[in-house]
C-alpha positions in Angstrom: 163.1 104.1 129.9 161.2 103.2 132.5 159.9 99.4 133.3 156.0 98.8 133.7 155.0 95.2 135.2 151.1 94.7 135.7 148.4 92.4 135.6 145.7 91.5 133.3 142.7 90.6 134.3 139.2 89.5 132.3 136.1 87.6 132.4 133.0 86.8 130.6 129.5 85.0 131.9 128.5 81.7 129.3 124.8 80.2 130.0 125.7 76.7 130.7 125.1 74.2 128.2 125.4 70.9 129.5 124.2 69.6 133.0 125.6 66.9 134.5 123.0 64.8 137.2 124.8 63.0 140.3 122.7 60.2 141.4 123.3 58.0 144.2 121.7 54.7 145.2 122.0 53.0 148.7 120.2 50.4 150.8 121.1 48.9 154.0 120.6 45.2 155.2 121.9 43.2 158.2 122.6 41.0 154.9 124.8 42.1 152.5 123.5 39.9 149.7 120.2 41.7 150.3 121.9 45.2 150.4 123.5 44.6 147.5 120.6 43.2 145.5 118.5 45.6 146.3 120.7 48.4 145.3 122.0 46.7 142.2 117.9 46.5 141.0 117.3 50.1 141.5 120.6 51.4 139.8 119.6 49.1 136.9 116.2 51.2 136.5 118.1 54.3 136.9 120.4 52.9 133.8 117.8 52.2 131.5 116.4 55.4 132.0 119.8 57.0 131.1 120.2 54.3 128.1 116.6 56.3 127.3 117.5 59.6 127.2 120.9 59.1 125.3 119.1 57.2 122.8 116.4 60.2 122.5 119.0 62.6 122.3 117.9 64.2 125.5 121.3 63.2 127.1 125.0 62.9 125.8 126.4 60.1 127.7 125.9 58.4 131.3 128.3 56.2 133.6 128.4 54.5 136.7 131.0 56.5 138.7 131.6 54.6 142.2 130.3 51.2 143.8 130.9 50.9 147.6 130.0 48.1 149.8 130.7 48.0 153.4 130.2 47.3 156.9 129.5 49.9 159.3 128.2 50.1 163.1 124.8 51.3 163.8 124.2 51.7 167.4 120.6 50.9 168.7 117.9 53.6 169.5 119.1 54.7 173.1 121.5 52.4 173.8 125.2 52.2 173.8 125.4 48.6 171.9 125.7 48.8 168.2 125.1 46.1 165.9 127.0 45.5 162.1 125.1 46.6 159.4 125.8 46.1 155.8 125.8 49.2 153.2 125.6 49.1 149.8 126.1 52.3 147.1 126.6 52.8 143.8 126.5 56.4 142.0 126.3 57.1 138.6 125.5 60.5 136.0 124.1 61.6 133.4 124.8 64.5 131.1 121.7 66.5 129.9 121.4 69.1 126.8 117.1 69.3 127.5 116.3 71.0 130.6 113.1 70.1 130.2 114.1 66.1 130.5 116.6 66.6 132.7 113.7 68.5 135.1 111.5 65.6 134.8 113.4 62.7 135.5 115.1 64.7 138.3 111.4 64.9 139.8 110.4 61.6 138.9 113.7 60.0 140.8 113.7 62.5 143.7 110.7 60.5 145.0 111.8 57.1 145.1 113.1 55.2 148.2 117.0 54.6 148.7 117.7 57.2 146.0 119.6 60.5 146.8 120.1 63.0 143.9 123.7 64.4 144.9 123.6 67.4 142.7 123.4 69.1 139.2 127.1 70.2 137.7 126.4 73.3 135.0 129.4 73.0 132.4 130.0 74.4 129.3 131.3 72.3 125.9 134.7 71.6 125.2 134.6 73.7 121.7 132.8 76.6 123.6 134.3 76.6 126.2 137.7 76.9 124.5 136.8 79.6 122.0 135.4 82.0 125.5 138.8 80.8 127.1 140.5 82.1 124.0 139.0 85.4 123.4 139.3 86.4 127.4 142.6 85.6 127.2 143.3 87.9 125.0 141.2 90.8 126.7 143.5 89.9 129.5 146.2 91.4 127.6 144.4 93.8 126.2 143.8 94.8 130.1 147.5 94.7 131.0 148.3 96.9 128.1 145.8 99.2 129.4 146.9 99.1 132.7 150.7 100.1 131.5 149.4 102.7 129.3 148.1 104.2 132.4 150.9 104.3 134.8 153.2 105.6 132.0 151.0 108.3 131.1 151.0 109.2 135.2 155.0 109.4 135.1 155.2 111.8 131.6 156.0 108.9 129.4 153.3 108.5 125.9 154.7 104.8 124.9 154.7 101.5 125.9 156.6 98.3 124.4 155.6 95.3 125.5 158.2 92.7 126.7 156.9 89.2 128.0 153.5 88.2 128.7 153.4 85.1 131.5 150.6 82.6 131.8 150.0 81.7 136.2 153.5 79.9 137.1 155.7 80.6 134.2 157.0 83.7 136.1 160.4 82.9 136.8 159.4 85.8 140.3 156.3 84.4 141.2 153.6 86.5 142.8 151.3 86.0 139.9 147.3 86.2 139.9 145.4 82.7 140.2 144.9 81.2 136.6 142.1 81.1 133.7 139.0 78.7 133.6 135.7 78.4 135.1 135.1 80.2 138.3 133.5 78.2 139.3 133.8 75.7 136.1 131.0 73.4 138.0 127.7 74.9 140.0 125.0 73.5 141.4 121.5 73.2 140.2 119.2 75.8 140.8 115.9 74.7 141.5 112.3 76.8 141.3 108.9 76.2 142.4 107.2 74.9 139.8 104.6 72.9 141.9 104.6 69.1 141.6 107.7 69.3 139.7 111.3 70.4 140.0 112.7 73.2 137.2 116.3 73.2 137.0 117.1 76.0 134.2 120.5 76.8 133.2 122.7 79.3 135.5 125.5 81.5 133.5 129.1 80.8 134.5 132.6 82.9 134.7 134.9 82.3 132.4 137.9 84.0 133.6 141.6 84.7 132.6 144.8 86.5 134.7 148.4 87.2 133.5 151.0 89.2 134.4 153.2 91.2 131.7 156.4 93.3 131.6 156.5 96.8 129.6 158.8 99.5 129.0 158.5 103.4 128.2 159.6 104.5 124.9 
């Protein structure tokens, strides 16, 4: 009897199904009434347009992730004095299902003043992306099997009996591969030239799964 321990290791590519649209809004003001009012009537457009889209069924959901008002330096044009200025910023996203909406409204905002469009996030949904996580677990250990079979044909030996199967950090030893998820679970839009508009089409991502198991020759 001879002892086999090896690692399994899978991965399948998923088109994205879901795109989630960062968005950020920011004015500046030597008032910060003003800074704030200002960016507090464009990030209500930017809301009703997301109110829009959910309602259409174009989008799933939107939120207003961060509001930040501060005051920062700005130092005049070559000089070394520097004078208070007062920043305001609020972000928000929305989650898209039609590429085609989520193209045009990314177009349509990318031109307006004070408005910054931080990035597109590619995900997958929860139900799918638990059934791929399921079945390339399971090739993982079909891999590790495969691996064992291997090494114990190399030393004479025809059988293998599994013993343990560990998930990343349930190895009492350590030394284990790095995990099962997305890699990368979140990726950034691609664009293409598509003249006076921006076409953001969905990129495939890696669903991947590692484990380590323990064998023995029969």
């Amino acid at each position: 009897m001879v002892g086999i321990s090896v690692v399994g290791e899978a991965s399948r590519f998923v088109r994205a199904e879901r795109a989630m649209a960062r968005v950020s809004v920011q004015h500046e003001s030597e008032d910060r009434a003003a800074a704030v009012e200002a960016t507090a009537a464009v990030h209500a457009e930017l809301t009703r347009e997301a109110e829009a889209h959910v309602a259409s069924g174009s989008a799933s959901r939107w939120q207003t992730e961060q509001v930040w008002v501060s005051t920062v330096q700005r130092y005049l044009k070559d000089s070394d004095t520097s004078i208070p200025v007062q920043v305001a910023r609020v972000s928000l996203s929305v989650r898209f299902s039609d590429w085609e909406a989520l193209s045009d409204w990314v177009t349509r905002i990318s031109a307006r003043d004070a408005v910054s469009v931080d990035g597109i996030d590619w995900v997958l949904t929860e139900a799918k992306e638990r059934a791929v996580l399921s079945a390339v677990r399971v090739d993982a250990v079909h891999d590790a099997r495969a691996r064992a079979s291997a090494y114990a044909g190399a030393i004479g030996h025809e059988r293998i009996s599994l013993e343990a199967v560990y998930e990343p950090g349930l190895r009492p030893s350590g030394g284990e591969p790095g995990g099962s998820g997305m890699s990368p679970r979140m990726m950034k839009a691609s664009f293409a030239d598509a003249g006076a508009s921006i076409e953001l089409s969905p990129p495939e991502l890696e669903v991947s799964a590692s484990i380590t198991a323990d064998f023995v020759t029969t």
